[in-house]
C-alpha positions in Angstrom: 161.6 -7.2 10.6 159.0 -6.1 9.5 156.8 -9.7 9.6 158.2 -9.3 13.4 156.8 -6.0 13.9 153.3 -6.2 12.9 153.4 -9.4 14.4 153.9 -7.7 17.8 151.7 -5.2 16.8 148.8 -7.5 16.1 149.4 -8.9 19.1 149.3 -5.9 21.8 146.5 -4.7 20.1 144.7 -8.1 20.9 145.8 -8.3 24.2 145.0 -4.9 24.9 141.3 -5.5 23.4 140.8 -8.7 25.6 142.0 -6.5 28.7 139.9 -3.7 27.8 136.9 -5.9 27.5 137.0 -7.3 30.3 135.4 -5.1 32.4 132.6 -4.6 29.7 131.9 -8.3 30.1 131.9 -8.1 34.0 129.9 -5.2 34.5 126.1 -7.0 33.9 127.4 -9.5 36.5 128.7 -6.5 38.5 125.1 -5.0 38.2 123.1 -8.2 39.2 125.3 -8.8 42.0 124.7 -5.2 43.1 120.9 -5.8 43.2 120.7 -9.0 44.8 123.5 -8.0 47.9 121.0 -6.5 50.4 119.0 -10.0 50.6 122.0 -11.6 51.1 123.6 -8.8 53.8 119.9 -8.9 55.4 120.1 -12.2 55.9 123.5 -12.2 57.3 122.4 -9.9 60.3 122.5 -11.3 63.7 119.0 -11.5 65.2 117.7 -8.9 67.3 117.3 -8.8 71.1 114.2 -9.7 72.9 112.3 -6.4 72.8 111.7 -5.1 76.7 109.8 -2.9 78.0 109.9 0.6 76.9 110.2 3.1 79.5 109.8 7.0 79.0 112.4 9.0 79.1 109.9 11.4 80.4 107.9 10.3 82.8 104.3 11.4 82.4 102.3 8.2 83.2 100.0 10.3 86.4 99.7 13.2 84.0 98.4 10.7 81.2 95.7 8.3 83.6 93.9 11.9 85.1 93.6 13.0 81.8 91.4 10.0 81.2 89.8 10.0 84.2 88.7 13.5 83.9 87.3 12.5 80.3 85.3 9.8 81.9 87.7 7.1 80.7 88.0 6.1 84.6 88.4 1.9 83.6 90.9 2.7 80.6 93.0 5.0 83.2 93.3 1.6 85.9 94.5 -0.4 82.9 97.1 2.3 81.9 98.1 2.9 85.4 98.7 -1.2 85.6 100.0 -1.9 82.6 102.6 0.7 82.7 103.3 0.5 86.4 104.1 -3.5 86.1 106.5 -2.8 82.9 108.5 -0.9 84.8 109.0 -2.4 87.6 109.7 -5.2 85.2 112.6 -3.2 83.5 114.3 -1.9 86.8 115.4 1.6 85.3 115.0 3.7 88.5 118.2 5.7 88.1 115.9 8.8 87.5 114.2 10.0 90.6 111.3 11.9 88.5 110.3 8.1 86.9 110.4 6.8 90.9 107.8 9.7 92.0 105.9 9.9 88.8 105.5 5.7 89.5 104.2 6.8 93.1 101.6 9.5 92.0 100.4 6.9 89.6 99.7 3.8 92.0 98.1 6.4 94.5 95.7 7.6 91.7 95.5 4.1 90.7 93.7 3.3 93.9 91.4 5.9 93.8 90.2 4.6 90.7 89.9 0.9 92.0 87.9 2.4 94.2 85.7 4.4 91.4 85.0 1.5 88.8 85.5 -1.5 91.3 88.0 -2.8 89.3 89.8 -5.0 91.8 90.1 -8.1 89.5 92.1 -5.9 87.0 94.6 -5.5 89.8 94.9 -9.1 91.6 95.3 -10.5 88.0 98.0 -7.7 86.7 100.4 -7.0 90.3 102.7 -9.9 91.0 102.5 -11.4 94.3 106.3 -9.5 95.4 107.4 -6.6 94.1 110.8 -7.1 92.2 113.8 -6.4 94.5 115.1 -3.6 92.6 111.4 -1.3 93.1 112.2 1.5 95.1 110.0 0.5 98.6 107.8 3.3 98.3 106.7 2.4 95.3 106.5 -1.6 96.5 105.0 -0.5 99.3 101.9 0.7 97.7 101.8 -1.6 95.1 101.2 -4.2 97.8 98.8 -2.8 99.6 96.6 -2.1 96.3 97.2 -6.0 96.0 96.2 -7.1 99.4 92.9 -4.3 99.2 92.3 -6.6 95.8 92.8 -9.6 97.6 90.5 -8.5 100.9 87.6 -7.9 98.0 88.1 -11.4 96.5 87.8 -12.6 99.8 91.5 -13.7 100.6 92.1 -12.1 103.7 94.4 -14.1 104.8 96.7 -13.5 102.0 96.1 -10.3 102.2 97.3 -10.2 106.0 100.1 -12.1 104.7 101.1 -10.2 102.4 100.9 -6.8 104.7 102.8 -7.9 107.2 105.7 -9.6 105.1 106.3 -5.3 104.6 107.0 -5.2 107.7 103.8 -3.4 109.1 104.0 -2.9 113.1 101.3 -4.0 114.3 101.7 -3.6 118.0 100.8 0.5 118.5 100.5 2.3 122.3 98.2 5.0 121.8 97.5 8.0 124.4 95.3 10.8 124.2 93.7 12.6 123.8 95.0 16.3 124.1 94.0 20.0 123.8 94.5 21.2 120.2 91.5 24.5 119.9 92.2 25.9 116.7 95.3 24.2 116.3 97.3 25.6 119.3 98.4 21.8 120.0 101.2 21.5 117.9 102.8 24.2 119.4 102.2 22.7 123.3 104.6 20.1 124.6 102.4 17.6 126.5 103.9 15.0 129.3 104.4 12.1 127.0 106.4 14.3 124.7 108.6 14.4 127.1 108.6 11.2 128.3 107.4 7.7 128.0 105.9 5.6 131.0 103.1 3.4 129.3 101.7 3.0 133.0 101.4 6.9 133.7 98.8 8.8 133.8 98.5 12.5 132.7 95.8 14.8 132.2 94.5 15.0 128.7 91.8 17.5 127.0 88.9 16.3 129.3 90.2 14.0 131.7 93.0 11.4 132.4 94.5 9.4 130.1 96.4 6.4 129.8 98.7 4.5 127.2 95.7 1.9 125.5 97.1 -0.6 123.4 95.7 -1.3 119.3 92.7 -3.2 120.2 92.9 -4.7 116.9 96.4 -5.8 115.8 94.9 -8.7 113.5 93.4 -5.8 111.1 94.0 -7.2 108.1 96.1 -3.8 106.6 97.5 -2.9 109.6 95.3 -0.1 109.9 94.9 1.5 113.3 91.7 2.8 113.8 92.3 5.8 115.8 88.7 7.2 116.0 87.7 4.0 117.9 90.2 4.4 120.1 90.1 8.0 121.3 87.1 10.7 122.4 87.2 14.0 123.7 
């Protein structure tokens, strides 16, 4: 019995020594593998999505180009205005109606600016030839006629009538006038073609009689109706 008994004894103690050292023996492993896990979990990631444009949720692109223009930074403020105008219209977030009319300042500014540095190459080579579909039209609108003014100075007129018209720019304008308006007091009269329109009348107009003229120049390359040509006192 008792050859039995520290036999048995001997032998939990063993087996509760090779149990107990177990975990002594993993734990270097344990460690290592700890240290070398973020490679491997990096590496497991799933790739990342092409990076768009980024788009502020706070809209401040016209308050950003004057502030360069009014520190004499007129030609960095036209490639602000451009870069930032096309990036949007390339991401199509116009859910927010403050982005649309902050985007409509801008391009009017951006203009102005064209205008001031004569930087008309920096536009034909940066605005697409169409607007995406999902640009809100007033914002289109604009963009394509900053184009086609681009396109006029680079001596593509043609495109530039082209590209005018495909807006859907009338072209074909009555004009009649004109009318008494000392200090203003016009806009409060109610003159005859107000009231109604006979493109052969004839009604009496600030000096003399006047008739319906038609736009003596429909093939203007902007569609721009030159109304001090067409009217005197």
């Amino acid at each position: 019995m008792n050859a039995s008994f520290r036999l048995a004894a001997l032998f939990l103690v063993s087996l509760g020594a090779c149990q107990g050292a177990a975990p002594t023996a993993e734990a270097p492993a344990a460690a290592q593998g700890a240290s070398a896990s973020p490679p491997a979990v990096s590496a497991r990631k799933a790739p990342q999505a092409a990076r768009r444009p980024i788009v502020a949720a706070v809209p401040e692109l016209a308050r950003r180009v004057r502030a360069l223009a009014d520190r004499e930074r007129a030609l960095e403020a036209v490639e602000l205005s451009l870069r930032e105008l096309v990036e949007r219209c390339d991401a199509a977030q116009w859910q927010d109606e403050t982005l649309v009319a902050d985007s409509c300042v801008a391009a009017l500014m951006l203009e102005g600016l064209l205008v001031q540095t004569a930087g008309w190459p920096l536009a034909l080579a940066a605005l697409p030839e169409e607007s995406a579909a999902a640009t809100p039209p007033e914002l289109a609108s604009q963009l394509g006629l900053i184009r086609a003014r681009a396109q006029i100075r680079s001596g593509e007129v043609a495109a530039a009538a082209e590209l005018i018209s495909a807006q859907g720019t009338i072209r074909d304008w009555r004009v009649i006038g004109p009318f008494a308006n000392e200090r203003g007091g016009g806009f409060d009269a109610v003159y005859a073609p107000e009231e109604k329109i006979e493109l052969d009348a004839r009604v009496r107009g600030k000096e003399r009689d006047v008739t319906w003229r038609g736009n003596p120049c429909p093939e203007q390359p902007l569609g721009l109706v030159l109304l001090d040509e067409m009217l005197r006192p």
